[in-house]
N, C-alpha and C positions, 0 to 999 in steps of 0.2 A: 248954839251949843249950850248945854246944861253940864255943869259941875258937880260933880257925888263929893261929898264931904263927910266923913266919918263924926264919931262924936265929940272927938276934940277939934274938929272944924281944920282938920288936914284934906288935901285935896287927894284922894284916892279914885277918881277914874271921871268920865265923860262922857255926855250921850251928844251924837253928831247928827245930823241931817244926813240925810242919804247924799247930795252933794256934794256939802264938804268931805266926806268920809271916800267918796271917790276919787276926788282931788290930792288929797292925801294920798292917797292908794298909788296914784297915778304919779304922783312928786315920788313917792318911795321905789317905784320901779325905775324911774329913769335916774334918779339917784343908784340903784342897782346896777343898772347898767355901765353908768358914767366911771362905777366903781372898777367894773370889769374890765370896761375898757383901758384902764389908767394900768392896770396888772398886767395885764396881756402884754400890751404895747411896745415895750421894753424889748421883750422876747421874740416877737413878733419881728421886729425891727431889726435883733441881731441876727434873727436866723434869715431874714430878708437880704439882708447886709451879706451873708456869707453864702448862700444861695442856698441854702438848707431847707427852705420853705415850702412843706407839704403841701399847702394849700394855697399854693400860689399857682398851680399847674400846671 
């Protein structure tokens, strides 16, 4: 990884290897996901719970 530094030697952005930049990528979607799922669940769960559940079948 390389650091871009503006001129008062603030850290303003980064160049990554193809690698690491998909691994990130890949951390950030299942972080996405995790997120999703943690929303839903709840809902999920009540309408499960009262039999309301569209996609249960």
């Amino acid at each position: 990884m390389v650091t871009i530094v503006d001129a008062s030697g603030q850290r303003v952005g980064a160049v990554l290897d193809l690698a690491s930049y998909e691994q990130l990528l890949e951390a950030t979607e299942d972080n996405l996901c995790l997120r999703a799922y943690r929303v839903i669940k709840p809902h999920v769960s009540d309408e499960i719970a009262h039999g309301k559940c569209n996609a249960c079948g």
